[in-house]
C-alpha positions in Angstrom: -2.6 9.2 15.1 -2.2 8.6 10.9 -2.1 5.4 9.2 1.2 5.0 7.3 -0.2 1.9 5.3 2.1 -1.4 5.4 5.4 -2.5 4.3 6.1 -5.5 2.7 9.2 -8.3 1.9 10.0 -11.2 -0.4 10.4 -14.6 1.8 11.9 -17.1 0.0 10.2 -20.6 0.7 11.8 -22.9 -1.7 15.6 -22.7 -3.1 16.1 -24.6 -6.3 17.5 -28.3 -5.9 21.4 -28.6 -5.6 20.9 -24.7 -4.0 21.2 -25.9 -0.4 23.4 -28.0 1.8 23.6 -29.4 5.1 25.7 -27.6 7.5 28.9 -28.8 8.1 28.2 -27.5 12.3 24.3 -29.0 12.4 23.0 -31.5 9.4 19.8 -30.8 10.0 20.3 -27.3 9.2 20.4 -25.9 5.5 23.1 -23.3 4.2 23.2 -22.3 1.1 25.7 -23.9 -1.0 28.4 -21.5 -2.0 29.0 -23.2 -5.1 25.7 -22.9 -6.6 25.0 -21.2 -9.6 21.6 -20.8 -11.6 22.2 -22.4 -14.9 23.2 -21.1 -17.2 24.4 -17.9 -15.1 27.5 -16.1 -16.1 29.0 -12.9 -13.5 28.9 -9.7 -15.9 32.1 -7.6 -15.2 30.2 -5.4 -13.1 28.4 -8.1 -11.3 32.0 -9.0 -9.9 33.1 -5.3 -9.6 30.0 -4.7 -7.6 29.5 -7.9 -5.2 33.1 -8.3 -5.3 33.4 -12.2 -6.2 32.5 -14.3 -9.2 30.4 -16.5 -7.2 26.7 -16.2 -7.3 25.2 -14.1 -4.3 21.0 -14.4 -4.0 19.2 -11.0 -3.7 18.9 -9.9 -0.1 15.6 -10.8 1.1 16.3 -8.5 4.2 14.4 -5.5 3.3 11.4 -4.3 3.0 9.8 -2.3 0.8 7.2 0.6 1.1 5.0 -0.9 -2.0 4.1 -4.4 -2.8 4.7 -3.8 -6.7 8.3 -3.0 -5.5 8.6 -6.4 -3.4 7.4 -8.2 -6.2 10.1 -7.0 -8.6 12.5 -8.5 -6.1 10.6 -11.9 -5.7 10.2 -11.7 -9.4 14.4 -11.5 -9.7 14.9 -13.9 -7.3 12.4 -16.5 -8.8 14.4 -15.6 -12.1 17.0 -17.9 -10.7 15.1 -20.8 -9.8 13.6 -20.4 -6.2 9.9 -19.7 -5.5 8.9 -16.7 -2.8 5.8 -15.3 -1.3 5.4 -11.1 -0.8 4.6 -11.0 3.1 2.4 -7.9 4.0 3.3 -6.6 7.8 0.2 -5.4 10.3 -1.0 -1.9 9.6 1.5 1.0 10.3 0.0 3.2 13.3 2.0 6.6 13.6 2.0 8.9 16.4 -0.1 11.8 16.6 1.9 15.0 15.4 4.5 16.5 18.0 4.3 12.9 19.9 7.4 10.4 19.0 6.2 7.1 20.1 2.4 6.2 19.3 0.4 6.2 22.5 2.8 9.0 23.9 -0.1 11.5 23.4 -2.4 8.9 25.5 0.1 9.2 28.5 0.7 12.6 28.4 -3.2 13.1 28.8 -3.6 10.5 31.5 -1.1 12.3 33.2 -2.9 15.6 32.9 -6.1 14.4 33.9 -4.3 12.0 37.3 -3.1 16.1 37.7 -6.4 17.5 38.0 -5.7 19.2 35.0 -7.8 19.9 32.0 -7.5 17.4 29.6 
């Protein structure tokens, strides 16, 4: 078994005021407001080239990255516009030992060496 370390992602836990608004299906859940715009923000052509609308999109917060400086570029970018975040840091990454594709898989393959009679 190796250690691969820990990944990490931006949560978003406050959106600007004006940023949200109640759902027109539940009110008491929050969407964001398609209409919103940081101030001051303006598309660049190749913003609208590349998300494919004029209208302002937030960063995904749906990946995750392999190093925290990386995750805190994005929270950085997305606090650029007004919303505060906080870098979540996921449990430890436990790997399999090598030749073994699910982690434990080496544990079961003794046990069932050893419930044999086999050497382990």
């Amino acid at each position: 078994m190796s250690s691969g370390g820990y990944l990490y992602r931006v949560q978003i836990v406050e959106y600007p005021q004006g940023a949200l608004i109640p759902s027109p299906f539940d009110p008491d859940v929050m969407g964001q407001d398609p209409n919103w715009k940081p101030q001051g923000w303006q598309p660049s052509d190749y913003y609208v080239k590349r998300m494919g609308t004029e209208r302002f999109i937030w960063p995904t917060t749906s990946r995750e990255w392999k190093s925290r400086s990386s995750a805190a570029r994005r929270k950085q970018l997305i606090e650029s516009f007004g919303a505060k975040c906080i870098i979540q840091r996921s449990s430890e990454i436990r790997w399999p030992a090598d030749g073994y594709e699910r982690f434990g898989a080496e544990l079961v393959a003794l046990a069932k060496a050893i419930a044999r009679g086999g050497d382990a």
